[in-house]
N, C-alpha and C positions, 0 to 999 in steps of 0.2 A: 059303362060304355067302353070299356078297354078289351073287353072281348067279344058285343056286339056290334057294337060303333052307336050310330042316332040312336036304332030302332032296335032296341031289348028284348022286345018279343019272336026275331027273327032267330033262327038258328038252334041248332040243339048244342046243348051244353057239353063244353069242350072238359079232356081233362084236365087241362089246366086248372078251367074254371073251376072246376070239383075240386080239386087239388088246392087252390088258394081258399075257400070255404072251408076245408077240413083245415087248414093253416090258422088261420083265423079263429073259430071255435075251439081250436086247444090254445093259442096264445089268449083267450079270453077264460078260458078255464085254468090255465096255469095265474093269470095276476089275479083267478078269485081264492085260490090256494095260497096264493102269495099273501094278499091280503085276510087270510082269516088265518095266516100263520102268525103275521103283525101285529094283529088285532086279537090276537086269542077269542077267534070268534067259529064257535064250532057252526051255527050254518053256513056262514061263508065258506066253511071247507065243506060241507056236506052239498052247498048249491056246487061247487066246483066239480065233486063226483060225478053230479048227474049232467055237469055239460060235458064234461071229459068220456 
């Protein structure tokens, strides 16, 4: 709702909103690298490639 208000479906997609989505997907792809660096866990660093 922070960038369409109620109604979600309204409006086309700003760049912000593209820009926080791409923000998002690498801060989730860096804590999966983070954690298979901690964890000596090689898919966690291989799922992290393929979000990154």
């Amino acid at each position: 709702q922070l960038y369409h208000g109620p109604v979600l479906t309204e409006g086309a997609t700003s760049d912000a909103e593209q820009y926080t989505y791409s923000a998002v997907w690498l801060l989730f792809g860096v804590a999966l690298l983070a954690a298979g660096i901690a964890l000596r866990s090689l898919p966690l660093r291989i799922a992290s490639a393929a979000v990154v």
